[in-house]
KEPAMI-110886 format. One record per residue (C-alpha): y, x, z. Coordinates in pm, whole numbers, plus 32768, in hexadecimal, padded with zeros to 4 digits. Layout:
// residues N
{tordo {Y, X, Z}}
...
//
This chain:
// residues 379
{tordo {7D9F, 85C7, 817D}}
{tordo {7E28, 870E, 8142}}
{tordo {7F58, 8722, 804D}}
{tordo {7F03, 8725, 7EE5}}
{tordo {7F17, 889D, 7E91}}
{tordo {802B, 88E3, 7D80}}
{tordo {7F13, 893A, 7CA7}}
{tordo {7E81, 8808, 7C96}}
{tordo {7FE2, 873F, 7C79}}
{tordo {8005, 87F1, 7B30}}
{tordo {7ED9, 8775, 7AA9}}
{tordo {7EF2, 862E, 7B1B}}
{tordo {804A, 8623, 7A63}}
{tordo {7FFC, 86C8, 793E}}
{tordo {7ECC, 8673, 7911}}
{tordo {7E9E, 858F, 7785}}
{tordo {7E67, 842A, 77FB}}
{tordo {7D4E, 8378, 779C}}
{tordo {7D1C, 820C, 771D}}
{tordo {7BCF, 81CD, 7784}}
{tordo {7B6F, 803C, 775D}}
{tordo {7B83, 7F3F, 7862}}
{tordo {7AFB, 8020, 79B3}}
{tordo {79AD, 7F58, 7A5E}}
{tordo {7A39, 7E9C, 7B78}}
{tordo {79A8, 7D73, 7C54}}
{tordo {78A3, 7C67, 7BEA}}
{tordo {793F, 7B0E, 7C19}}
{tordo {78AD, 7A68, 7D49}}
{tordo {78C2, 796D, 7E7F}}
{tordo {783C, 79CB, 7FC8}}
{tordo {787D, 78C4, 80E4}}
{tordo {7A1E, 7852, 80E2}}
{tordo {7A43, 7991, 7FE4}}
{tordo {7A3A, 79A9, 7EB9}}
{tordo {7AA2, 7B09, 7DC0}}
{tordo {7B1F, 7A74, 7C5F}}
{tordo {7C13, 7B0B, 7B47}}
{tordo {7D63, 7AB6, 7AFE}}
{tordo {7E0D, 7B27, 79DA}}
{tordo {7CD7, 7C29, 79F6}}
{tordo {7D23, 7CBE, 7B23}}
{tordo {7C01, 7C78, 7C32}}
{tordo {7C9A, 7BB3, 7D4D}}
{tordo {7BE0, 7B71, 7E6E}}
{tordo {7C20, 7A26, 7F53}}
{tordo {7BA4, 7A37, 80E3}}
{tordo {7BCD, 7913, 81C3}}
{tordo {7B6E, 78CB, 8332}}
{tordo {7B20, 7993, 845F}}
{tordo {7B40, 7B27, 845B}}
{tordo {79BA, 7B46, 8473}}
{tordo {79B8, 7A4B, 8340}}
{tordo {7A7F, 7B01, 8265}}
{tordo {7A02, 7C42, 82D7}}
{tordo {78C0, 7BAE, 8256}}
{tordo {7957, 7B47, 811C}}
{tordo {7A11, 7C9E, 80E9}}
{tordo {78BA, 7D38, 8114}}
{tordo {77EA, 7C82, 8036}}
{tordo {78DE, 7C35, 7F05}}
{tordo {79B6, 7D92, 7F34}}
{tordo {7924, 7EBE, 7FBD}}
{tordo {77B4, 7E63, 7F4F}}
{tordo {7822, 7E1B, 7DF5}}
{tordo {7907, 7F69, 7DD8}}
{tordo {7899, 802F, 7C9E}}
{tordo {7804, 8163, 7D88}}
{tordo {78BB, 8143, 7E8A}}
{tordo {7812, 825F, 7F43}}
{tordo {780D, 8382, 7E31}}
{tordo {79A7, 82F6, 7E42}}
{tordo {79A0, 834F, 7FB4}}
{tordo {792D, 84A6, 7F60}}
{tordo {79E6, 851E, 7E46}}
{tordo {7B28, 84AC, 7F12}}
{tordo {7AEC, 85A9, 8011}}
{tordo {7A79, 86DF, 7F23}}
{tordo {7BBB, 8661, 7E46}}
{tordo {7C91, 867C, 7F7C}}
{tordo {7BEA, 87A3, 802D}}
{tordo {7B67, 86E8, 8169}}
{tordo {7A0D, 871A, 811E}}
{tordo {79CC, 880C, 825A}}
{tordo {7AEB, 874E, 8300}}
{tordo {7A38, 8609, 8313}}
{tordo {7989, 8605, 8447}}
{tordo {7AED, 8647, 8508}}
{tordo {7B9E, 8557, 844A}}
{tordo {7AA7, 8428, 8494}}
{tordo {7A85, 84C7, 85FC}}
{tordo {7C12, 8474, 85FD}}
{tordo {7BFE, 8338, 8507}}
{tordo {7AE9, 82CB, 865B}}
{tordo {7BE3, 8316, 875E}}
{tordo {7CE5, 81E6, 869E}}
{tordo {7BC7, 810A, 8688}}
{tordo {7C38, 8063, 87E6}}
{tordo {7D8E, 8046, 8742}}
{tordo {7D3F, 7F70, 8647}}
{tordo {7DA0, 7DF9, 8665}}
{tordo {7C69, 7D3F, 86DA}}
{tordo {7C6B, 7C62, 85B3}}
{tordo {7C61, 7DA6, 84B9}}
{tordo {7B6E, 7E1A, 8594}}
{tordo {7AA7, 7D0E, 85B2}}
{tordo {7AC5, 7CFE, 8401}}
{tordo {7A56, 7E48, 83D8}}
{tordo {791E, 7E39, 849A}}
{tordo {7897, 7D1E, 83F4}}
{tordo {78DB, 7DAE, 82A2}}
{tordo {7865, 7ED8, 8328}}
{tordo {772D, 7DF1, 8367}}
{tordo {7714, 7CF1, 8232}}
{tordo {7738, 7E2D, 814B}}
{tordo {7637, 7F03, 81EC}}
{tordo {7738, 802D, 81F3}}
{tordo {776B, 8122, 8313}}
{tordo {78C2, 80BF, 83E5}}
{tordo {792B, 8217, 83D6}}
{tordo {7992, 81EF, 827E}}
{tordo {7A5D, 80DE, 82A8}}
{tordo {7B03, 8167, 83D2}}
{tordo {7B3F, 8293, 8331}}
{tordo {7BEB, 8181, 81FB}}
{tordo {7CB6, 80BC, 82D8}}
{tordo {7D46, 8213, 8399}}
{tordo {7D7D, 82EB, 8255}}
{tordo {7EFB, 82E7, 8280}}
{tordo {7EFE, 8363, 83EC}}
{tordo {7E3E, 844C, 83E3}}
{tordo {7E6A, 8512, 8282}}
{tordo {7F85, 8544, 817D}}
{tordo {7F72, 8523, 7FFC}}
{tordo {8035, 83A1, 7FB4}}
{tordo {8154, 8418, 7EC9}}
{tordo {8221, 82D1, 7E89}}
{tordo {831C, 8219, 7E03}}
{tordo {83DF, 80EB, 7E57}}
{tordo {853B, 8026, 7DDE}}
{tordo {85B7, 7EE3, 7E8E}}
{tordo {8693, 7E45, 7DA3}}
{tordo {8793, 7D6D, 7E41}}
{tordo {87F1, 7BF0, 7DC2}}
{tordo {890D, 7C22, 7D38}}
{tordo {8895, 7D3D, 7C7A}}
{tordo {875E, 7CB4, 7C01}}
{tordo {8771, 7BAF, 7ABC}}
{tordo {86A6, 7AD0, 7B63}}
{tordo {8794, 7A86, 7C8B}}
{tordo {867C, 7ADB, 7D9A}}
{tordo {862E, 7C2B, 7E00}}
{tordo {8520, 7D02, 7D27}}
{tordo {8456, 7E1C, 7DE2}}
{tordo {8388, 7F12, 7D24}}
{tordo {82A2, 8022, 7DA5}}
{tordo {81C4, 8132, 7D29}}
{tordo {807F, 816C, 7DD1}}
{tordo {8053, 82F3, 7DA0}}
{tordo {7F13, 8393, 7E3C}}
{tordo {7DE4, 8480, 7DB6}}
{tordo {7D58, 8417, 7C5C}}
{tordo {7C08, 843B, 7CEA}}
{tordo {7B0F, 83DA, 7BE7}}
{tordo {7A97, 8274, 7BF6}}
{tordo {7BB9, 8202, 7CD7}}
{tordo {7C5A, 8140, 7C09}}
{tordo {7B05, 8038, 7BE7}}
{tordo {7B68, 7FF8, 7D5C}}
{tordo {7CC0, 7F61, 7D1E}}
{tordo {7CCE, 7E0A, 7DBA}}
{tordo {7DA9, 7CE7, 7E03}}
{tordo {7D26, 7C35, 7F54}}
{tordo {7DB6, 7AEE, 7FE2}}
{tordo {7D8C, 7AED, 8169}}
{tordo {7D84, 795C, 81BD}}
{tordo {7D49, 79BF, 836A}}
{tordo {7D3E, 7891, 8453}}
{tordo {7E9F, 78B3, 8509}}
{tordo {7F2F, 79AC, 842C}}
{tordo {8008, 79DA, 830E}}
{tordo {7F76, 79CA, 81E0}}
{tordo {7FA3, 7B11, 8111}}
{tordo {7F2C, 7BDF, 7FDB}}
{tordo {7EEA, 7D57, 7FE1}}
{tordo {7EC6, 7E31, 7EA0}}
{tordo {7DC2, 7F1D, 7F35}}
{tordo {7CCB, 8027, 7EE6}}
{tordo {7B87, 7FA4, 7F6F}}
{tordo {7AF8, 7FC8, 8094}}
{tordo {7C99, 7FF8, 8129}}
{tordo {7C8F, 7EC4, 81C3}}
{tordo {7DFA, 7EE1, 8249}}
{tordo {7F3E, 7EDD, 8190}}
{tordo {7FA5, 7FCF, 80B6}}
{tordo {8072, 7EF2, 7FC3}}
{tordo {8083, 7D6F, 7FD7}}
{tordo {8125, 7C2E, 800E}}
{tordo {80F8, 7AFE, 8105}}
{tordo {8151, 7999, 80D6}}
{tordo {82B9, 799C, 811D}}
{tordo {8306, 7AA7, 800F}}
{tordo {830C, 7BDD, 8108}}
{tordo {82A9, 7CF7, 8074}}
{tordo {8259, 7E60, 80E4}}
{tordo {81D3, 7FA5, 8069}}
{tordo {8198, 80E0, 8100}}
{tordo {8223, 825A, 80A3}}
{tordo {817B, 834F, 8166}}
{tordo {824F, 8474, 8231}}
{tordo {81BD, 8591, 82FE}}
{tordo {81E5, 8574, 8446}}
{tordo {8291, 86E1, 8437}}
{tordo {8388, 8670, 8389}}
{tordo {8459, 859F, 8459}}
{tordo {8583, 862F, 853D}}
{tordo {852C, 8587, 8663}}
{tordo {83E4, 8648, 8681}}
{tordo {8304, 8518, 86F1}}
{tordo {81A4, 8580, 8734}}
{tordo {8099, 8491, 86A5}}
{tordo {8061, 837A, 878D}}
{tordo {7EF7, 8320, 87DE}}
{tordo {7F24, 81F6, 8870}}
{tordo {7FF7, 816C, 8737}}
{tordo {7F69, 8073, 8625}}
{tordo {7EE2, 8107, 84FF}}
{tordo {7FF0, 80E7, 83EB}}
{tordo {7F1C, 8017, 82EC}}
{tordo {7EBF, 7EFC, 83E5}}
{tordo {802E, 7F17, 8494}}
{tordo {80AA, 7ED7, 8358}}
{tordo {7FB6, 7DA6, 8317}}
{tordo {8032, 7D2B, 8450}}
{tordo {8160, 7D05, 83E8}}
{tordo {80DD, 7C2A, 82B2}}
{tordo {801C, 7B56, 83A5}}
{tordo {8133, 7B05, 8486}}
{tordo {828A, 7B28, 83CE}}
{tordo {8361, 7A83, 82FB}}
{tordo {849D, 7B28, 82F6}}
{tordo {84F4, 7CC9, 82B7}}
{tordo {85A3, 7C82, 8428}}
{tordo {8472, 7BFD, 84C6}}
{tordo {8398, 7D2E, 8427}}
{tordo {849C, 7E1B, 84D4}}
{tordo {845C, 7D73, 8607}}
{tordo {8305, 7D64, 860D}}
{tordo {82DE, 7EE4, 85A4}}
{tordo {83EF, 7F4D, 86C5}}
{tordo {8304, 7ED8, 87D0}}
{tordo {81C7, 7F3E, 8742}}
{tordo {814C, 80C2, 879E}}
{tordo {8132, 8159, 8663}}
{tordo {8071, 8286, 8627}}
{tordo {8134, 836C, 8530}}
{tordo {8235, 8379, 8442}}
{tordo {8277, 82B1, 82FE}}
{tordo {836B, 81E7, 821C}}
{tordo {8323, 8062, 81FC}}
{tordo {83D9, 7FCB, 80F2}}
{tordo {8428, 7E65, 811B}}
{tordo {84CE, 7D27, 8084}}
{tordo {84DF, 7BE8, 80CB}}
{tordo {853D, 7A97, 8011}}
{tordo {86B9, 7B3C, 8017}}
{tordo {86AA, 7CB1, 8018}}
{tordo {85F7, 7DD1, 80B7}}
{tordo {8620, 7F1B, 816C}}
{tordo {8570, 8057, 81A3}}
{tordo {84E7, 8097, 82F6}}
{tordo {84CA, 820B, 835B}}
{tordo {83BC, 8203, 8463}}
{tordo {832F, 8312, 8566}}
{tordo {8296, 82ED, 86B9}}
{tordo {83EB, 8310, 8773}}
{tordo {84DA, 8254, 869B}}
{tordo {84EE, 813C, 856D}}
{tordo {8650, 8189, 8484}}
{tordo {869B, 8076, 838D}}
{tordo {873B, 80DC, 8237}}
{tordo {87F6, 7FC0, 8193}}
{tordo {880D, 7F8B, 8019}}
{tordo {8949, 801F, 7F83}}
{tordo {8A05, 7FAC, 7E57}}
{tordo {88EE, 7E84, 7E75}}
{tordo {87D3, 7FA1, 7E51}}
{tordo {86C8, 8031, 7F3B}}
{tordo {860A, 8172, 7EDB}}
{tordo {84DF, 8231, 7F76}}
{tordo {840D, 8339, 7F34}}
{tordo {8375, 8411, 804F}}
{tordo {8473, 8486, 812A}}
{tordo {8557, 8412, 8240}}
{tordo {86C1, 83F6, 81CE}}
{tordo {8759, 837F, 8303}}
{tordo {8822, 8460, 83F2}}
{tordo {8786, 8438, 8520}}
{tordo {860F, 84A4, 847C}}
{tordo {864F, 858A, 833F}}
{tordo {860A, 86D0, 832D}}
{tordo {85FE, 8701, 81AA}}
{tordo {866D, 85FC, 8050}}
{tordo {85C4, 86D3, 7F65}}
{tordo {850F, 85E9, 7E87}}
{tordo {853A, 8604, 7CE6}}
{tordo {84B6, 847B, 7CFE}}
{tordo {85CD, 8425, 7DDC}}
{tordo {86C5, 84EC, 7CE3}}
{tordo {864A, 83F5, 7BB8}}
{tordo {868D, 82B6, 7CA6}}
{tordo {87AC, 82D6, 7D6A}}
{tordo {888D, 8293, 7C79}}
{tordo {8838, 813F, 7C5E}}
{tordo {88BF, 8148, 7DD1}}
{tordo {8A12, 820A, 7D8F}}
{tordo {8B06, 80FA, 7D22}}
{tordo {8AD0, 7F80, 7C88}}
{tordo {8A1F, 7F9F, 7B66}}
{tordo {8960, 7E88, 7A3A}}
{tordo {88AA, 7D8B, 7AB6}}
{tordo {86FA, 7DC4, 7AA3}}
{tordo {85FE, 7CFC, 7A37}}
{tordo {849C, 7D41, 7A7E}}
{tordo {8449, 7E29, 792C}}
{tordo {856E, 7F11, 79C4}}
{tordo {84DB, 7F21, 7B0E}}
{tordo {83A4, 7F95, 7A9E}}
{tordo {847D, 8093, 7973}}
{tordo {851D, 812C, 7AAB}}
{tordo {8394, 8164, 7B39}}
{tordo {8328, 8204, 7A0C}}
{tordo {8450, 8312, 7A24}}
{tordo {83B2, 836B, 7B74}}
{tordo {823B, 8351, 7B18}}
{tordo {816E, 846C, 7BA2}}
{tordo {8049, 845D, 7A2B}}
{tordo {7EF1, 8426, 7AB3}}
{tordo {7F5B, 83F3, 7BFB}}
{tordo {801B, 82B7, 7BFF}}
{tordo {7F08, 81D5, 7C17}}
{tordo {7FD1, 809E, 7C3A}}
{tordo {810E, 8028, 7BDB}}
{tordo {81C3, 7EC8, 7C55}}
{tordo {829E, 7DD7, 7CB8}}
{tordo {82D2, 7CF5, 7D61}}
{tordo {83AE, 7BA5, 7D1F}}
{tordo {83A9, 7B1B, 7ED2}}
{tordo {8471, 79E7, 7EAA}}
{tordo {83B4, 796F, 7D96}}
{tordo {8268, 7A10, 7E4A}}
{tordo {81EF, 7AB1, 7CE7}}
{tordo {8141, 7C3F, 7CA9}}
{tordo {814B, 7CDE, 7B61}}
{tordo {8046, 7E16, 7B89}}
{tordo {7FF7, 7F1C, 7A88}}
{tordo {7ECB, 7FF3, 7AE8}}
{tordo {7DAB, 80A1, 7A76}}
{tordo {7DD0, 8223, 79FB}}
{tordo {7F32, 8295, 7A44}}
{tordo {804D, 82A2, 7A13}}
{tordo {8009, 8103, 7A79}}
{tordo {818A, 8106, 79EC}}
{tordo {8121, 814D, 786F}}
{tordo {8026, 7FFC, 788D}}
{tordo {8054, 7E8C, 7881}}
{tordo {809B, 7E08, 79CA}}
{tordo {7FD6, 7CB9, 7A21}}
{tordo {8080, 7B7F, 7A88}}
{tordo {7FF0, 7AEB, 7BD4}}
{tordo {8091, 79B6, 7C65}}
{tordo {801A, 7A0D, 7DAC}}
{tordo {8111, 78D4, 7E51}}
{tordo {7FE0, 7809, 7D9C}}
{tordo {7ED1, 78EA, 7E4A}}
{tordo {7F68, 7876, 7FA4}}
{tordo {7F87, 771C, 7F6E}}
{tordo {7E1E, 76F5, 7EB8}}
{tordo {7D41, 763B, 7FD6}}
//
C-alpha cells in the first residue's frame, strides 16, 4: 500500500464522526466443527480440526458471509492508490506463497475453495503487511505492579484506512488446530493471519508496521522470510512465554521490518524486527510503549512520533497504578478519528479482550467484554 497521502490523513482526522446503528456483520451459523456466534455482540467465529477443515469453515461461515466482500477489495485499493499497482503487488504477494506455513497454506486454499473466491485475494490479505505500508498503531504494555489488577494489562490500537464497509468485516476467530495452540485473532476478514490476538496461555501480540527504509541496519526485504501475519500466528500456535516467542522469531527468516508487541502472563516487551536483526525493548518504570518506529540504538534512524510524545511519559518514572478504563483513556489521547478502527486490551493472565470497534476513533465506543479463556476451554 502506498502511504496515506497527508491529504487524506487530514480528513480522516477531522473528518465529523458518525453514529451510524449497529454495522451488518455475519449471520450466525455452524458449518462442520465451526461454528460463527456473537458474544457480547461481537461476531466470534470458532474453527476446529485439520487446516483444510477450518479452511472450509473460514470459507463458508467468514468470507462467504462478508457484507461485499469484493466491492471491499476494491475500494481498498482506489482508497490506497494501488489500483494500477495491483497486478505487481499480487505478482510479489505469489512469489511468498511458497513461504507460507503449509498449514496456512493448506487453510487458505480450501477457503479459497469452500467460498468460491479467487486465491489471489486472500494471498494478497494474508501478505498486506509485507508488501505495503499504511498500519499507524498504537500499543502500551502495562507492567504488574503498575496495573490495579496485579497482572499485566496490554492495550493496542488497530489504525489502518477507514475504507468504507471495513468495519462490517471486524471479527474475533478462535483457531482450535490439531497439535497447535489454541489462539484468538481480532482480524479484518479474509486476513487469516495475526494481526492482533491471544492464544491459550495468555500470550499476546500485535503488530506496528515500519518501512523497511527506515531501519539503520539497511536490511533488504528477505524473500525467503515468513510473511509477518502468519509468522506472527506462529508464534500463537506454538508459544507460551514472551521468551519462547523471541526464540521462535530469531530463527525464523523474516521478510521485512516491524514492531511486535508482546506480553505474557508476567509482562511484555517490544520486539524491533528486520531481516538482519531482532532488538528487544524492555518495559521501563513498569511501562512499554510503541507506535511505528524503532527506538533502539542499534536500528533507529528517527523518534519523531507526536503519538509516542503523548505515551512516553507513562514510561519516564513510577507513576499510579492502571486499571483497564485508563488503558484504554491513554488510547484515546493517541486515536488517529476515523482511522482507529479498533481499540483493546488485553487482560493475558486472566485470558480476557475488551474491544471497541466500529467507526473510529474505536477509543470513543464501548469496548466489549470477551472471556476468551472460556472460548479455549469450550469443547
Amino acid at each position: 500500500m502506498l502511504p496515506v497521502s497527508r491529504v487524506l490523513l487530514a480528513i480522516v482526522l477531522f473528518a465529523p464522526i458518525a453514529r451510524a446503528d449497529d454495522a451488518k456483520s455475519f449471520p450466525a451459523a455452524k458449518h462442520g466443527g465451526g461454528e460463527l456466534k456473537y458474544v457480547d455482540k461481537v461476531p466470534v467465529l470458532v474453527l476446529k480440526g485439520k487446516p483444510a477443515e477450518m479452511g472450509e469453515q473460514f470459507g463458508i461461515l467468514a468470507i462467504r458471509n462478508a457484507p461485499d466482500l469484493p466491492g471491499l477489495h476494491q475500494r481498498f485499493l482506489k482508497d490506497s492508490g494501488q489500483e494500477s499497482r495491483y497486478p505487481i503487488i499480487l505478482t510479489m504477494a505469489k512469489a511468498l506463497k511458497p513461504n507460507f506455513p503449509a498449514n496456512h497454506l493448506a487453510e487458505l486454499e480450501a477457503a479459497a475453495m469452500a467460498a468460491d473466491r479467487d486465491e489471489n485475494r486472500l494471498l494478497f490479505a494474508n501478505t498486506v503487511a509485507d508488501l505495503s505500508s499504511g498500519l499507524g498503531c498504537s500499543t502500551v504494555v502495562v507492567e504488574k505492579e503498575r496495573s490495579t489488577t496485579g497482572a499485566p494489562l496490554f492495550g493496542r490500537n488497530f489504525d489502518w484506512l477507514p475504507t468504507k464497509g471495513i468495519n462490517e468485516h471486524t471479527l474475533v476467530v478462535v483457531y482450535k488446530g490439531e497439535g497447535k495452540r489454541s489462539f484468538a485473532a481480532i482480524t479484518i476478514t479474509p486476513i487469516m493471519g495475526v494481526v492482533s490476538g491471544m492464544n491459550d496461555a495468555g500470550l499476546s501480540v500485535t503488530i506496528n508496521e515500519i518501512s523497511i527504509r527506515k531501519s539503520k541496519d539497511k536490511a533488504s526485504f528477505n524473500w525467503k522470510g515468513t510473511p509477518l501475519l502468519l509468522a506472527f500466528r506462529r508464534v500463537l500456535e506454538e508459544c507460551r512465554t514472551v521468551a519462547e516467542a523471541e526464540k521462535l522469531l530469531r530463527e525464523m527468516q523474516r521478510t521485512t521490518s516491524c514492531c511486535l508487541t508482546v506480553c505474557d502472563r508476567d509482562g511484555g516487551a517490544v520486539f524491533e524486527i528486520t531481516p538482519k536483526n531482532l532488538e528487544v525493548r524492555p518495559a521501563q518504570n513498569g511501562v512499554c510503549c510503541c507506535t511505528n518506529h524503532f527506538r533502539t540504538e542499534k536500528l533507529s534512524v528517527e523518534t519523531t512520533c507526536w503519538r509516542y510524545d503523548k505515551l512516553s511519559p507513562l514510561c519516564a518514572k513510577p507513576g499510579e497504578k492502571m486499571a483497564v478504563k485508563d488503558v484504554f483513556a491513554r488510547l484515546d489521547d493517541v486515536h488517529q478519528g476515523k482511522a482507529t478502527l479498533q481499540s483493546m486490551v488485553f487482560e493475558p493472565r486472566e485470558r480476557i479482550l475488551h474491544l471497541a470497534y466500529g467507526e473510529g476513533p474505536a477509543t470513543r465506543r464501548d469496548p466489549h467484554r470477551i472471556d476468551l479463556g472460556a472460548l479455549f476451554d469450550e469443547k
